[in-house]
C-alpha positions in Angstrom: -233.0 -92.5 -10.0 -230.5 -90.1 -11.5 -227.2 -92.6 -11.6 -224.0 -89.8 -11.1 -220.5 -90.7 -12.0 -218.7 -88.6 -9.7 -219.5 -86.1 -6.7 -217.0 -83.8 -5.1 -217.6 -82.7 -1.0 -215.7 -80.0 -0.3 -215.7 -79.6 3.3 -212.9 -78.9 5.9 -214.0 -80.7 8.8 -212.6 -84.0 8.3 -214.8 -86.0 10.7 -218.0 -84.4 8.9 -216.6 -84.5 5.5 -216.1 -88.7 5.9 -219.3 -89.4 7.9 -221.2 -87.8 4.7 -219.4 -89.4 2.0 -219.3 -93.0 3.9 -223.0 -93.1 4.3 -223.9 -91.6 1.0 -221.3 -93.7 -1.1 -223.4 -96.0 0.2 -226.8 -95.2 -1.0 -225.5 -93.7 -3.8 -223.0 -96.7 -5.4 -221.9 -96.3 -8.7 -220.1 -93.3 -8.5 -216.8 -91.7 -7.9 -216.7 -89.6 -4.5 -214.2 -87.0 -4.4 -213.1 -84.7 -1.8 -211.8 -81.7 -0.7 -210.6 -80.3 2.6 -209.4 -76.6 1.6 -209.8 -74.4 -1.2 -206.2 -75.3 -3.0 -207.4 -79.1 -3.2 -211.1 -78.3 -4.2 -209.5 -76.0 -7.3 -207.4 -79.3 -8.1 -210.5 -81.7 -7.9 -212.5 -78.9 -9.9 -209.8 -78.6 -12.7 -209.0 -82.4 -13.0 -213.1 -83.3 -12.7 -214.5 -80.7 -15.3 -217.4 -83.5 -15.8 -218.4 -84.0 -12.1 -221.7 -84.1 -11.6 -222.2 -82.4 -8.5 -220.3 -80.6 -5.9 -221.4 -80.2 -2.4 -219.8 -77.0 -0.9 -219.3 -76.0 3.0 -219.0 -72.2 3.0 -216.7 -72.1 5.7 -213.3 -73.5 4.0 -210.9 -71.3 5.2 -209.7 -69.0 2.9 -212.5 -68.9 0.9 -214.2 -66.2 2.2 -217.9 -67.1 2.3 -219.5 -66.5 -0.6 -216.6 -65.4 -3.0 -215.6 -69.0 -3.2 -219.0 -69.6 -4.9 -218.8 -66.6 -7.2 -215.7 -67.9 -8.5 -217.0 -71.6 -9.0 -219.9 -70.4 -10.4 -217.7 -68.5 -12.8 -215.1 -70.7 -13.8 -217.2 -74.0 -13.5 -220.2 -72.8 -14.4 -221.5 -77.1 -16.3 -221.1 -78.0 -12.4 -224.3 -77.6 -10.4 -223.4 -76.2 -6.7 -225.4 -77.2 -3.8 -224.7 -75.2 -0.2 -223.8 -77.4 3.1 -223.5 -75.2 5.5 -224.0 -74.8 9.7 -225.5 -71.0 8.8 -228.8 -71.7 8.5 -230.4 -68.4 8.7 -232.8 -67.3 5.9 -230.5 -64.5 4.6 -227.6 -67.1 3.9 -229.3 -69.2 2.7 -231.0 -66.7 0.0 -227.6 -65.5 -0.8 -226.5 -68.5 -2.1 -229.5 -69.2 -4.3 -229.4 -65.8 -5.3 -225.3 -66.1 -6.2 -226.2 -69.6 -8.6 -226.5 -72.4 -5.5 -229.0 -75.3 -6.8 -230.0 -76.2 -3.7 -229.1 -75.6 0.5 -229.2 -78.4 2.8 -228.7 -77.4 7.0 -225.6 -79.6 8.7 -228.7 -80.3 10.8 -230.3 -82.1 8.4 -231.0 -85.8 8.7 -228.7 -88.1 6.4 -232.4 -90.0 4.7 -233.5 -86.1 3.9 -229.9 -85.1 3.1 -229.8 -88.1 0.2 -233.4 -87.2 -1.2 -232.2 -83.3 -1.3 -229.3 -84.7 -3.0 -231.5 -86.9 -5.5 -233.5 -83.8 -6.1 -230.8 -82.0 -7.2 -229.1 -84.4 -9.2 -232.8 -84.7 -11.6 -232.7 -80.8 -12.3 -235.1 -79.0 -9.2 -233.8 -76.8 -6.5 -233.8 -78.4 -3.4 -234.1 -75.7 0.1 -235.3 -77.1 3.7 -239.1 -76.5 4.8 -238.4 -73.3 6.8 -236.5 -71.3 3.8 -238.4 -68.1 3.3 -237.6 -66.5 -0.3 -236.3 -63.2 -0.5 -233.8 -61.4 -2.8 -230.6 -60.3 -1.6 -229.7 -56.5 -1.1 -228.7 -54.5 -4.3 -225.2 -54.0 -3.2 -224.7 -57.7 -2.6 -225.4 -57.9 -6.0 -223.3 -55.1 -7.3 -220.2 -56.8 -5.1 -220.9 -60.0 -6.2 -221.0 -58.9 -10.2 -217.8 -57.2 -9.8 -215.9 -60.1 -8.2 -217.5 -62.5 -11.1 -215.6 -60.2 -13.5 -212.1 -60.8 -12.2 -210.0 -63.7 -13.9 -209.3 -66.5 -11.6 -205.9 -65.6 -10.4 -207.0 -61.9 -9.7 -210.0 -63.9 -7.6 -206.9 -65.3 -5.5 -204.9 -62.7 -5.1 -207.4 -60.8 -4.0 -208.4 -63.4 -1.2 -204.5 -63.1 -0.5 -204.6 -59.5 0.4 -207.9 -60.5 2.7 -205.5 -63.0 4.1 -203.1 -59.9 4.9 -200.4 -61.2 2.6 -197.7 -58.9 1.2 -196.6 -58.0 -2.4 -193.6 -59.8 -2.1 -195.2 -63.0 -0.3 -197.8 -63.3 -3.0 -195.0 -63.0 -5.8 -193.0 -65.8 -4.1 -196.4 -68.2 -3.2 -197.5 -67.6 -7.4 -194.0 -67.7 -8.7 -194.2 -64.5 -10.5 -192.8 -61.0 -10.1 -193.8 -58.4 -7.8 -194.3 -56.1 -10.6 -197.0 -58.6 -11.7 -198.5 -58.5 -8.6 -199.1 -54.3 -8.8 -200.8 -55.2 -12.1 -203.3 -57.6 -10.5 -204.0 -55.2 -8.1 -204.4 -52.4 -10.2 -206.8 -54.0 -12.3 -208.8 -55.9 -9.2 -209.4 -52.2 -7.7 -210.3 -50.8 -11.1 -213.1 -53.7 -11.4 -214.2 -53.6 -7.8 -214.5 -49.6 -7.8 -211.7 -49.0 -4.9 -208.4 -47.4 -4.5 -206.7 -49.8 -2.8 -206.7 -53.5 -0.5 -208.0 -52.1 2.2 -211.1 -50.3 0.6 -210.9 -54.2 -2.0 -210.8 -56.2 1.4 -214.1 -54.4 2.8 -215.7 -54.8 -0.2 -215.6 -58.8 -0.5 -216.5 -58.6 3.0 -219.9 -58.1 2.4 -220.0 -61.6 0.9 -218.3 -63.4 4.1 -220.5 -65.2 6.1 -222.4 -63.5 9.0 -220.5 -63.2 12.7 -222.0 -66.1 14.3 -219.8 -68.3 15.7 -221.4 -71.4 14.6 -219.4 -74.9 15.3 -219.2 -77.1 12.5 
Protein backbone atom coordinates (compact mmCIF):
# COMPACT_ATOMS: atom_id res chain seq x y z
CA UNK A 1 0.00 0.00 0.00
CA UNK A 2 0.63 3.61 -0.98
CA UNK A 3 1.72 5.11 2.73
CA UNK A 4 0.34 9.17 2.41
CA UNK A 5 1.53 11.80 4.73
CA UNK A 6 -1.25 14.01 4.77
CA UNK A 7 -5.00 14.10 3.32
CA UNK A 8 -7.26 17.13 3.33
CA UNK A 9 -11.49 16.46 3.36
CA UNK A 10 -13.02 19.29 2.48
CA UNK A 11 -16.54 18.95 3.32
CA UNK A 12 -19.14 21.10 5.10
CA UNK A 13 -21.29 18.80 6.75
CA UNK A 14 -19.56 18.35 9.95
CA UNK A 15 -21.17 15.08 11.03
CA UNK A 16 -20.16 13.57 7.53
CA UNK A 17 -16.92 15.25 7.29
CA UNK A 18 -15.83 13.46 11.04
CA UNK A 19 -17.55 10.00 10.41
CA UNK A 20 -15.13 9.79 7.14
CA UNK A 21 -11.96 11.01 8.57
CA UNK A 22 -12.50 8.84 12.07
CA UNK A 23 -12.91 5.63 10.18
CA UNK A 24 -10.33 6.20 7.56
CA UNK A 25 -7.61 7.71 10.00
CA UNK A 26 -8.11 4.44 11.04
CA UNK A 27 -7.32 2.30 8.19
CA UNK A 28 -5.15 4.62 6.87
CA UNK A 29 -2.61 5.42 10.12
CA UNK A 30 0.36 7.13 9.35
CA UNK A 31 -0.78 10.16 8.00
CA UNK A 32 -1.85 13.70 8.76
CA UNK A 33 -5.72 14.22 8.23
CA UNK A 34 -6.73 17.66 7.53
CA UNK A 35 -9.93 19.33 7.13
CA UNK A 36 -11.99 21.77 5.82
CA UNK A 37 -15.49 22.99 6.42
CA UNK A 38 -15.83 26.02 3.87
CA UNK A 39 -14.00 27.29 1.02
CA UNK A 40 -11.93 30.14 3.15
CA UNK A 41 -10.46 27.21 5.44
CA UNK A 42 -9.87 24.66 2.51
CA UNK A 43 -7.66 27.77 0.62
CA UNK A 44 -5.76 28.00 4.12
CA UNK A 45 -5.14 24.12 4.34
CA UNK A 46 -4.35 24.19 0.51
CA UNK A 47 -1.73 27.10 0.88
CA UNK A 48 -0.06 25.90 4.21
CA UNK A 49 -0.21 21.96 2.74
CA UNK A 50 1.33 22.52 -0.86
CA UNK A 51 2.73 18.79 -0.39
CA UNK A 52 -0.63 17.03 0.62
CA UNK A 53 -1.15 14.09 -0.92
CA UNK A 54 -4.62 14.03 -1.62
CA UNK A 55 -7.66 16.11 -1.20
CA UNK A 56 -11.08 14.80 -1.02
CA UNK A 57 -13.64 17.52 -2.24
CA UNK A 58 -17.60 17.80 -1.55
CA UNK A 59 -18.94 19.97 -4.40
CA UNK A 60 -21.37 21.57 -2.35
CA UNK A 61 -19.27 23.92 0.01
CA UNK A 62 -21.06 26.90 -0.05
CA UNK A 63 -19.66 29.45 -1.85
CA UNK A 64 -17.95 27.47 -4.02
CA UNK A 65 -20.12 27.30 -6.68
CA UNK A 66 -20.01 23.72 -7.95
CA UNK A 67 -17.57 23.15 -10.20
CA UNK A 68 -15.64 26.54 -10.22
CA UNK A 69 -14.08 25.53 -6.90
CA UNK A 70 -12.37 22.74 -8.80
CA UNK A 71 -11.32 24.79 -11.72
CA UNK A 72 -9.55 26.96 -9.41
CA UNK A 73 -7.80 24.04 -7.36
CA UNK A 74 -6.98 22.52 -10.37
CA UNK A 75 -5.32 25.69 -11.34
CA UNK A 76 -3.58 26.87 -8.53
CA UNK A 77 -2.77 23.45 -7.00
CA UNK A 78 -2.44 21.65 -9.88
CA UNK A 79 0.81 18.67 -7.70
CA UNK A 80 -2.52 17.87 -5.68
CA UNK A 81 -4.60 15.01 -7.09
CA UNK A 82 -8.46 15.89 -6.55
CA UNK A 83 -10.92 13.23 -5.98
CA UNK A 84 -15.03 14.20 -6.13
CA UNK A 85 -17.32 13.26 -2.84
CA UNK A 86 -20.27 14.24 -3.71
CA UNK A 87 -24.42 13.32 -2.99
CA UNK A 88 -24.93 14.14 -7.06
CA UNK A 89 -24.47 11.10 -8.35
CA UNK A 90 -25.83 11.41 -11.85
CA UNK A 91 -23.62 10.42 -14.81
CA UNK A 92 -23.40 14.05 -16.14
CA UNK A 93 -21.68 15.25 -12.79
CA UNK A 94 -19.88 12.95 -12.47
CA UNK A 95 -18.26 13.26 -16.12
CA UNK A 96 -17.93 16.86 -15.46
CA UNK A 97 -15.63 16.47 -12.89
CA UNK A 98 -13.37 13.99 -14.68
CA UNK A 99 -13.60 16.02 -17.56
CA UNK A 100 -12.58 19.41 -15.39
CA UNK A 101 -9.08 17.33 -13.88
CA UNK A 102 -11.02 15.05 -10.82
CA UNK A 103 -8.86 11.64 -10.36
CA UNK A 104 -11.51 9.89 -9.25
CA UNK A 105 -15.63 10.17 -7.98
CA UNK A 106 -16.80 8.28 -5.09
CA UNK A 107 -21.09 8.53 -4.32
CA UNK A 108 -21.81 9.71 -0.43
CA UNK A 109 -23.59 6.38 -0.88
CA UNK A 110 -20.76 4.50 -1.15
CA UNK A 111 -19.77 1.92 1.44
CA UNK A 112 -16.74 3.13 3.84
CA UNK A 113 -14.64 -0.75 2.81
CA UNK A 114 -15.24 0.48 -1.06
CA UNK A 115 -14.74 4.22 -0.20
CA UNK A 116 -10.95 3.22 1.33
CA UNK A 117 -10.09 0.84 -1.71
CA UNK A 118 -11.32 3.95 -4.09
CA UNK A 119 -9.11 5.96 -1.96
CA UNK A 120 -6.09 3.38 -2.18
CA UNK A 121 -6.68 3.44 -5.92
CA UNK A 122 -6.19 6.82 -6.20
CA UNK A 123 -3.48 7.31 -4.04
CA UNK A 124 -1.24 4.47 -6.55
CA UNK A 125 -1.89 6.67 -9.71
CA UNK A 126 -5.53 5.10 -11.48
CA UNK A 127 -8.70 6.77 -11.70
CA UNK A 128 -11.08 5.46 -9.55
CA UNK A 129 -15.33 6.04 -10.68
CA UNK A 130 -18.26 3.69 -9.14
CA UNK A 131 -19.56 0.63 -11.35
CA UNK A 132 -22.55 2.54 -12.88
CA UNK A 133 -20.38 5.64 -14.34
CA UNK A 134 -21.04 5.77 -17.99
CA UNK A 135 -18.28 7.90 -19.95
CA UNK A 136 -19.18 10.67 -21.87
CA UNK A 137 -17.62 14.17 -22.60
CA UNK A 138 -19.01 17.22 -21.35
CA UNK A 139 -20.77 19.80 -23.75
CA UNK A 140 -18.46 22.24 -25.64
CA UNK A 141 -19.61 25.27 -23.85
CA UNK A 142 -18.87 23.62 -20.51
CA UNK A 143 -15.58 23.55 -21.72
CA UNK A 144 -15.33 26.98 -23.20
CA UNK A 145 -16.66 28.31 -19.56
CA UNK A 146 -14.57 26.30 -17.73
CA UNK A 147 -11.16 27.43 -19.86
CA UNK A 148 -12.15 30.90 -19.35
CA UNK A 149 -12.50 30.74 -15.54
CA UNK A 150 -9.06 28.71 -15.46
CA UNK A 151 -7.52 31.84 -16.98
CA UNK A 152 -8.48 34.23 -14.18
CA UNK A 153 -5.84 34.84 -11.29
CA UNK A 154 -6.97 33.60 -8.01
CA UNK A 155 -8.30 36.70 -6.52
CA UNK A 156 -10.34 37.57 -9.81
CA UNK A 157 -11.59 33.68 -9.17
CA UNK A 158 -13.10 35.21 -5.75
CA UNK A 159 -14.28 38.17 -6.61
CA UNK A 160 -16.00 36.82 -9.08
CA UNK A 161 -17.76 34.14 -6.76
CA UNK A 162 -18.44 37.50 -4.71
CA UNK A 163 -20.54 39.07 -7.26
CA UNK A 164 -22.46 35.43 -7.57
CA UNK A 165 -22.80 35.88 -3.91
CA UNK A 166 -24.57 39.41 -4.80
CA UNK A 167 -21.92 41.36 -2.93
CA UNK A 168 -21.34 45.08 -3.73
CA UNK A 169 -18.29 47.08 -4.96
CA UNK A 170 -17.89 48.55 -1.84
CA UNK A 171 -18.48 45.26 0.39
CA UNK A 172 -15.93 43.45 -1.63
CA UNK A 173 -13.34 46.38 -1.24
CA UNK A 174 -13.83 46.35 2.57
CA UNK A 175 -13.93 42.13 2.92
CA UNK A 176 -10.24 42.23 0.59
CA UNK A 177 -8.95 45.30 2.19
CA UNK A 178 -8.32 47.06 -1.03
CA UNK A 179 -9.91 50.04 -2.86
CA UNK A 180 -12.99 50.16 -4.79
CA UNK A 181 -11.17 51.41 -7.67
CA UNK A 182 -9.36 47.98 -7.48
CA UNK A 183 -12.30 46.25 -7.50
CA UNK A 184 -13.58 47.95 -11.20
CA UNK A 185 -10.23 46.62 -12.33
CA UNK A 186 -10.95 42.97 -11.38
CA UNK A 187 -14.08 43.24 -12.87
CA UNK A 188 -13.06 44.73 -15.98
CA UNK A 189 -10.62 42.24 -16.68
CA UNK A 190 -12.94 39.02 -15.31
CA UNK A 191 -15.62 40.25 -18.03
CA UNK A 192 -12.93 40.70 -20.68
CA UNK A 193 -11.70 36.97 -19.98
CA UNK A 194 -15.19 35.42 -19.59
CA UNK A 195 -16.58 37.30 -22.88
CA UNK A 196 -19.43 39.47 -20.99
CA UNK A 197 -20.32 42.97 -20.33
CA UNK A 198 -21.01 42.93 -16.99
CA UNK A 199 -21.87 40.56 -13.41
CA UNK A 200 -24.88 39.79 -14.38
CA UNK A 201 -24.12 38.30 -17.90
CA UNK A 202 -20.28 36.96 -15.57
CA UNK A 203 -22.73 35.38 -12.91
CA UNK A 204 -24.77 33.37 -15.65
CA UNK A 205 -21.84 32.28 -17.14
CA UNK A 206 -20.22 30.40 -14.07
CA UNK A 207 -23.62 29.08 -13.64
CA UNK A 208 -23.32 26.65 -16.07
CA UNK A 209 -20.69 24.99 -13.82
CA UNK A 210 -22.99 24.94 -10.49
CA UNK A 211 -24.28 21.86 -9.73
CA UNK A 212 -27.64 20.64 -11.22
CA UNK A 213 -31.21 21.76 -9.24
CA UNK A 214 -31.72 18.74 -7.30
CA UNK A 215 -32.17 19.21 -3.98
CA UNK A 216 -30.07 16.45 -2.73
CA UNK A 217 -29.46 16.14 1.27
CA UNK A 218 -26.08 15.72 2.21
Amino acid sequence: MIQPDKIIIADDHPLFRQALLTTLSQKITQCQWLDAETIGELEQQLATHQDADLLILDLNIPGGHGFNNLINIRKNHPQIPVVIMSAHEDNDTMNKAIDLGAVGFIPKSTPIDIIYQAILEVLAGKQWLPAQFSAHSAADECHDIAERVASLTQQQHKILLMFAEGMLNKQIAYDLNVSEATIKAHATAIFKKLNVRNRTQAVIAISQLDLGDHDFSH
